[in-house]
N, C-alpha and C positions, 0 to 999 in steps of 0.2 A: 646416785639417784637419777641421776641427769642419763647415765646407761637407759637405766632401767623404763624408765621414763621412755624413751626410745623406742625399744621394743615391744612395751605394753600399752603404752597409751599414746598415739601418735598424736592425737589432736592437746591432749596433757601439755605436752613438749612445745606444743605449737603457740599456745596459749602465754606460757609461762616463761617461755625462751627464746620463741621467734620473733613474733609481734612486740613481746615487751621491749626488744630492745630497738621499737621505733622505725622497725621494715615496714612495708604496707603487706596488707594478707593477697599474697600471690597466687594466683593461677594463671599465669600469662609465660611467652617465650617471644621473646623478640627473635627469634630464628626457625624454631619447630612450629608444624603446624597443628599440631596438638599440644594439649594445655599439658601445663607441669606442675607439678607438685613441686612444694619449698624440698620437703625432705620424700624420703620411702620408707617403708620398713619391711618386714618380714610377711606383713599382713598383704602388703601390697605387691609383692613379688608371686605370690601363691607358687612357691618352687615346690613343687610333687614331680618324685621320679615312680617311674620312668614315665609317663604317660607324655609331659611337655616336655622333658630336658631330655634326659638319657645320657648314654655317653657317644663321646665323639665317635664317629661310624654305625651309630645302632639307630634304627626307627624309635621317634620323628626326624631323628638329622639335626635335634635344633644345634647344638653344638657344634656342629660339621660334619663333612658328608664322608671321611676317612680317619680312619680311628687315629691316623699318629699328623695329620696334618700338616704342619710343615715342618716339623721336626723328621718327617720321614723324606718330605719334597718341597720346596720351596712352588708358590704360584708361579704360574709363566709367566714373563714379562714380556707385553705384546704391543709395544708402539705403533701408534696408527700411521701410516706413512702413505704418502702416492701426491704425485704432483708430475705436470710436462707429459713427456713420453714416458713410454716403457722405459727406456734406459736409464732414462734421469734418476725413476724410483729403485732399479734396480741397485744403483750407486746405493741409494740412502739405505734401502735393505739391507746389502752386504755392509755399509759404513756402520751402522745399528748393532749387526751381528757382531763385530769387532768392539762394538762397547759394552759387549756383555748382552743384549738382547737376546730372549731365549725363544722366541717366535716372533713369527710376521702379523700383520696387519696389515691389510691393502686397503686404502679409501681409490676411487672410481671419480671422473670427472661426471658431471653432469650428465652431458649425452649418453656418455654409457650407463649410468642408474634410470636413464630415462630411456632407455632402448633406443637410440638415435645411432647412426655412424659419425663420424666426425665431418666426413665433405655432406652432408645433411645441412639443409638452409635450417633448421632449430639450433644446430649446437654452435652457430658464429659467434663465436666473442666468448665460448665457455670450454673448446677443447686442454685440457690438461691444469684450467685454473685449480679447480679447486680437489683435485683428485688427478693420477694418472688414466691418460685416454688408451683406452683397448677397444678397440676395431673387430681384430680379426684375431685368428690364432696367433697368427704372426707375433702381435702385440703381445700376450699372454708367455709367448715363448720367448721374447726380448725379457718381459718384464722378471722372469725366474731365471735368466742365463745363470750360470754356474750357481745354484741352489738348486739341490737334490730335493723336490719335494717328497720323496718316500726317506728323507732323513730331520724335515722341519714341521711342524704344525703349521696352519697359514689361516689365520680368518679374515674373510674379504667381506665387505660392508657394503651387499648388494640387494635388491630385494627384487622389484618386478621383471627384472634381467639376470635374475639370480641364476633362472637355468641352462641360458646361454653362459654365462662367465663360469658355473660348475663344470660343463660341457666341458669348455677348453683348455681349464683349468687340470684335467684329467686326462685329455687329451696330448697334453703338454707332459705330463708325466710318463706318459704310455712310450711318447716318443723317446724319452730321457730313460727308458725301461726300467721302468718302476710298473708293477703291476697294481692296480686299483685297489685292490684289500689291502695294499701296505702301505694307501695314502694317506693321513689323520687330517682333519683340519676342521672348519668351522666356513658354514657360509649362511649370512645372515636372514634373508629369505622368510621374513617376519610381514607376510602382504596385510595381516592385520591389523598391526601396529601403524600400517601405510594409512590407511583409511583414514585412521583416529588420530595421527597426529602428526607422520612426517611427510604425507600427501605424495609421494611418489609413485602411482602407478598408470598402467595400457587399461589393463581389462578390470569387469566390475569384480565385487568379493565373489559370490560366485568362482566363475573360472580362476581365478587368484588362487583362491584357495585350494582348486583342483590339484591345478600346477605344483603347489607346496607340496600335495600328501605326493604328488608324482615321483616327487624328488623324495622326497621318506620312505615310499617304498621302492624305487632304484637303490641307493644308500644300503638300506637293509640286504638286500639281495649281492649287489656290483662293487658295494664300497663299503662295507661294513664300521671301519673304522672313521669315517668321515662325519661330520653333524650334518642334516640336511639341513638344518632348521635353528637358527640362535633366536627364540622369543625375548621379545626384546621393549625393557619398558624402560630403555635410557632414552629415547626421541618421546616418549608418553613424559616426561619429566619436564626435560627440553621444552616442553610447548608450554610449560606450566602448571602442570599438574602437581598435588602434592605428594607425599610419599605414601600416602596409603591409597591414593588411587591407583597411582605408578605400579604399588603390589599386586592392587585388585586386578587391573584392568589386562597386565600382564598375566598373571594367572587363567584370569578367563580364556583370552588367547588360549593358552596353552589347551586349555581344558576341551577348546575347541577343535583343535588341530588332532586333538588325540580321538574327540568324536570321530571325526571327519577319513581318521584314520584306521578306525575301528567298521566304520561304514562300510570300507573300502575290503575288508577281511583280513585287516594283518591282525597277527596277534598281539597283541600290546608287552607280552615282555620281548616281541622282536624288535621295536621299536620305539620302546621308550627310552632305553638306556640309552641311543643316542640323540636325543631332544635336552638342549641345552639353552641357559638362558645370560641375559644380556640387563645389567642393572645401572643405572646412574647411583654415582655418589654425590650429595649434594650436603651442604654447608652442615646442618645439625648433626654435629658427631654421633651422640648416643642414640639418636632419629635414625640416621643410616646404615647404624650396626645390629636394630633391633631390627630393621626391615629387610635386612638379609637374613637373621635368623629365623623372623616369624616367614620368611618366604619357601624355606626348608621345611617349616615343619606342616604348614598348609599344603606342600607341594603333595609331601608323605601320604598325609591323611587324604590327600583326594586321589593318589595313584591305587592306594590299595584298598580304602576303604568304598571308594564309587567306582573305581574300572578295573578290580581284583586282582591288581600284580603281583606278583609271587616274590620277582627278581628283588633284591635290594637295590642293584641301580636303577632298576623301571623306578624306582620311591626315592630318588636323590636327584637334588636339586643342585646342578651344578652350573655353575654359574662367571662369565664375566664378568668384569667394572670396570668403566670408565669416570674420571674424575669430572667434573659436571661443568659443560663449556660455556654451558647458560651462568655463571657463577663465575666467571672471568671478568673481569672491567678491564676497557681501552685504558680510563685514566690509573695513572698508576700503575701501570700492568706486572713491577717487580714484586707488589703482592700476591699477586698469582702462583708466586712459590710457594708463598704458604699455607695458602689456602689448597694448591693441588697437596702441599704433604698432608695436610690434615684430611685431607676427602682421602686419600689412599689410605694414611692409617687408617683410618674406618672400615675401608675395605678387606684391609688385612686382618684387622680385629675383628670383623664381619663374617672371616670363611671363605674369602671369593679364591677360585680359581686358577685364571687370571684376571691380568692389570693394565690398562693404558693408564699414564697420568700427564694429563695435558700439557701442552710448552706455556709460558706464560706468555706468548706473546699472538696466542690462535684469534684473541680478537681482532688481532690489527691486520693478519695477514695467513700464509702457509705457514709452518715453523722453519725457522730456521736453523742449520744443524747445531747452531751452538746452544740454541731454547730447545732443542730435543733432546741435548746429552744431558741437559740438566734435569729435563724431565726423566730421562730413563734414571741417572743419578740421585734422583728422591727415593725410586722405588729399591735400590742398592744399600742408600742409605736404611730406610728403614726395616728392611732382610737381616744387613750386616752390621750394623753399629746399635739397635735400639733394644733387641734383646727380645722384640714380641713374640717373637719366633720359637723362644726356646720352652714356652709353655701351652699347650691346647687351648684353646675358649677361655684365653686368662681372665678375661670378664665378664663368666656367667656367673652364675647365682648372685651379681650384682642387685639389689635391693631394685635400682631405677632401671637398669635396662632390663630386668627381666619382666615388670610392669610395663615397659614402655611396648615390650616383644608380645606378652601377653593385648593388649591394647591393639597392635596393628593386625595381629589376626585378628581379633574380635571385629572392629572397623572393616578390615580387608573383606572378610566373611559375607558383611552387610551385603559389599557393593557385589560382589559373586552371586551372590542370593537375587537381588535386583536383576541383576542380567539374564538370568536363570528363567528368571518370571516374566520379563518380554518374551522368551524364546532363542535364546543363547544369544551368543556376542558379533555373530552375522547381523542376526534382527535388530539389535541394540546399534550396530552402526548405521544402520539404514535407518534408526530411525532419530538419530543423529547423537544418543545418549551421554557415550562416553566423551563424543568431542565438544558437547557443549559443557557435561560437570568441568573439563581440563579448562573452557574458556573464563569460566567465572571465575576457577581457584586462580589462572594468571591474572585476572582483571583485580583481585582482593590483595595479588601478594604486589602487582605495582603501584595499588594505591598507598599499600601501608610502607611501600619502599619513600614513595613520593609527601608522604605525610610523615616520613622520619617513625613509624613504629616499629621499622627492621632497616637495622643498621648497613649498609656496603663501605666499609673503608676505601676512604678515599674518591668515595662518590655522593653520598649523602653526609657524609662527616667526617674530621680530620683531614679536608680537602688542601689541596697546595693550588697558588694560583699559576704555576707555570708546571708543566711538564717533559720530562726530561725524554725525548723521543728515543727509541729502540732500534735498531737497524731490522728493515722487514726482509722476507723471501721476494723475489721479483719474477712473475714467469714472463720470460721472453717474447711479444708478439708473434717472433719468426716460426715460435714449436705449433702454432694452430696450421700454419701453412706448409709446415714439413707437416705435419701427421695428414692432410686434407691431401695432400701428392701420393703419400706413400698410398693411401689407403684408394685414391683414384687409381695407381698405378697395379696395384694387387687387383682389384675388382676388372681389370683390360687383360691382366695376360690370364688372368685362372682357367680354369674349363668351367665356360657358363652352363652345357648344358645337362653337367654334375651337379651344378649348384642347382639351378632349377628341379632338378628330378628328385632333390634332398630338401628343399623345402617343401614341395609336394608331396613327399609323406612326412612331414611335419603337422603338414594340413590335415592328412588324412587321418594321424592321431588325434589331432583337437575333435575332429567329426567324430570319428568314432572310440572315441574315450578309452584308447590304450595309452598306455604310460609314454609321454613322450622323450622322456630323456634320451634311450636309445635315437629314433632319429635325428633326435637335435646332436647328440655325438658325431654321428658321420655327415651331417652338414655343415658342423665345424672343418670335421677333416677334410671336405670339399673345397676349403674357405668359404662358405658364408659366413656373413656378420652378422654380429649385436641387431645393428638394425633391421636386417630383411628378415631373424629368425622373428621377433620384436613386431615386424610388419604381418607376418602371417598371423601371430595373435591379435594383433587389432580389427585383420578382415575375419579372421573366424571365432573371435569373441567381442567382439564390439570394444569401444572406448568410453570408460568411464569419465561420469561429471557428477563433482559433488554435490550433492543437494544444498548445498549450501549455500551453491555458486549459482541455481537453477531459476 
């Protein structure tokens, strides 16, 4: 009876068997931001093939975007690394590589995401803290020695200086004779995402935006196998946002870029297949696995259904994850293990790509390599010992996640539709939209943190009064003053009046709206730097300020 019950009459069962036995009548989650149901049923899944599910590799994608998944390839395993100089990270690279790391990851120190040189009065006190400091080519070719990039993938985590660091990053290759269509890699270059929530840029959306399709349509033509572009709604998360804005607001991006792209006259199945996307995994398991699914099958329906792509990869939504660094606590910080395993299973049961899984100890410092092995060591663990592996989408036609999946498109849809109706996701940051919805949902989720209605182990409850300190990464004062020489020293002996005559038709593409990546190449190979290519877009597009700050 109690079966039957179940699948014909939900609210029967709820009545008779939930409530009676003295639960309170639930709709609430102390960790998702959408409400829960006690139980699901069949009614609440609405599983119709093929139109939402399909199977793994067929339109929508919700199952996955290749038909054998990872029983045919395991995801890459891409630890985010970069700290000091070039050298330092290139140690940690090749150290990575040797623990089974199957791609790179580069994080950037400040000045260089902020298009600064390192001897620059802005970047004192922040050369190689928080990411490795690249300058010049020089830097770029330190930081790859003995890595063949026409035999690695590489995703570097840059955006308003994205296409200085792609420059050199190829340039570097060229030298290592590797030819550019045999390069793969990912460079992050999301100026969208800049705006709304991780605030890194020169110029306004506008030019931003130029710059981005510049590099989508070089890519397509010079580098075919390269991403120009990882949209990216893991910093939209980071700021607070919840999981169904993080799909929406991501999406839009997208939707924008491929406008913008379309504007410009490429054709959309030459450059969609390589637009790739960038997700957070954050705390609610079945929340984060349905929002990779429904973000697949929204991506499907709006490549072919609104911008007519033919290709099956223009319609697949392929995607990184990173496990959610906003979701780390100082206190306690060996919980961090399990909550980074539990945010990667998700993403593994999610469909993703690849994978960073954070060190447990990124809140207190850089990681250090023995909180890095552990982290690569989760993502191993769960490959090789758990089993997830050996079955496709093993939790679709789940009763609750496929209502939860169903539910964040529907939600996600809204917020697309809303941006639509200002005048797309330019107009909407300008007119301050998406970064005020992410301000409310962080100011709701640390009330209900600080009021105990969502639980942090070890910081709201089950707290210890002493803590047992971790051993942190230290960067060395002395590496701000070597890299501030080196890069004085490069800048006296080069040929200035190479350099000069190569930013000058830098300039002369910003004016006249040809694609600037070619110049920006051969003013790498002149040594110019980060900063002075960086400086010509501040005089020939101006310096954005947020209206927020105004």
């Amino acid at each position: 009876m109690r079966g039957q019950a179940v699948t014909s009459d939900k609210e029967q069962w709820l009545n008779t068997q939930y409530r009676a036995a003295g639960e309170r009548d639930v709709r609430f989650s102390t960790v998702s931001d959408l409400e829960l149901d006690p139980l699901y049923t069949p009614e609440d899944a609405n599983l119709n093939y093929p139109e939402a599910l399909g199977n793994p590799g067929d339109y929508p994608f919700t199952r996955g975007v290749y038909p054998s998944m990872y029983r045919g390839r395991l995801w890459t395993m891409r630890q985010f690394a970069g700290f000091g100089l070039a050298e330092d990270t290139n140690a940690r690279f090749r150290f990575l590589l040797k623990q089974g790391q199957t791609g790179l990851s580069t994080a950037f120190d400040m000045p260089t995401l902020m298009g600064y040189d390192a001897d620059h009065e802005r970047a004192m006190g922040e050369v190689g803290r928080e990411g490795v400091s690249v300058t010049s080519i020089h830097d770029m070719a330190r930081l790859y020695d003995q890595i063949r990039l026409d035999q690695i993938t590489t995703s570097m985590t840059v955006n308003c200086s994205a296409s200085v660091i792609l420059a050199m990053y190829l340039v570097v290759a060229e030298r290592q004779g590797a030819t550019w269509d045999s390069v793969s890699g990912t460079i992050q270059n999301d100026m969208l995402k800049e705006f709304i929530a991780q605030k890194e840029w020169i110029c306004p959306p506008d030019p931003s935006v130029r710059i981005v399709v510049d590099m989508i349509e070089f890519c397509c033509r010079r580098a075919p196998r390269f991403h120009p572009v990882s949209i990216s709604g893991y910093h939209i998360r980071e700021a607070g946002s919840t999981a169904v804005q993080e799909l929406a607001f991501t999406l839009a991006d997208g939707v924008c870029y491929v406008e913008e792209a379309l504007k410009r006259g490429l054709n959309v199945d030459d450059f969609a297949p390589r637009l790739s996307f960038f997700f957070n995994l954050h705390n609610d398991f079945l929340e984060e696995i349905a929002k990779l699914r429904a973000a697949r099958r929204i991506w499907a329906r709006l490549m072919k259904e609104r911008f007519g792509a033919k290709r099956t990869r223009s319609m697949t939504l392929r995607t990184h994850a990173q496990t959610a660094g906003v979701a780390l606590t100082a206190q306690q910080p060996l919980n961090n293990i399990a909550r980074v395993a539990i945010q990667a299973l998700a993403g593994v049961l999610g469909g993703v790509q690849s994978l960073h899984t954070n060190a447990m100890d990124e809140t207190l410092a850089l990681p250090t390599e023995a909180a890095a092995t552990v982290a690569l060591r989760t993502q191993q663990i769960i490959a090789e010992e758990t089993g997830v592996v050996n079955t496709i989408d093993p939790l679709g036609g789940s009763y609750a996640l496929e209502a939860l999946t169903n539910r964040m498109e529907s939600e996600a849809m809204a917020y697309i539709k809303r941006i639509e109706e200002m005048g797309g996701m330019i107009r909407a940051i300008e007119l301050g939209y998406p970064q005020q919805e992410i301000a409310e949902a962080a100011f709701r989720y640390q009330r209900q943190i600080e009021d105990k209605i969502k639980t942090v182990v070890g910081v709201n409850k089950y707290t210890t009064p002493e803590e047992i300190p971790l051993p942190t990464l230290k960067i060395d004062p002395a590496v701000e003053e070597r890299q501030v020489q080196r890069v004085r020293k490069m800048k006296r002996e080069r040929n200035q009046r190479a350099v000069k005559d190569a930013l000058k038709r830098v300039a002369e593409a910003c004016r006249c709206g040809n694609n600037l990546m070619e110049p920006i190449c051969e003013a790498v190979r002149q040594e110019a730097t980060v900063g002075e290519i960086c400086d010509v877009y501040r005089t020939e597009f101006g310096v954005y300020k947020d209206p927020a700050w105004i």
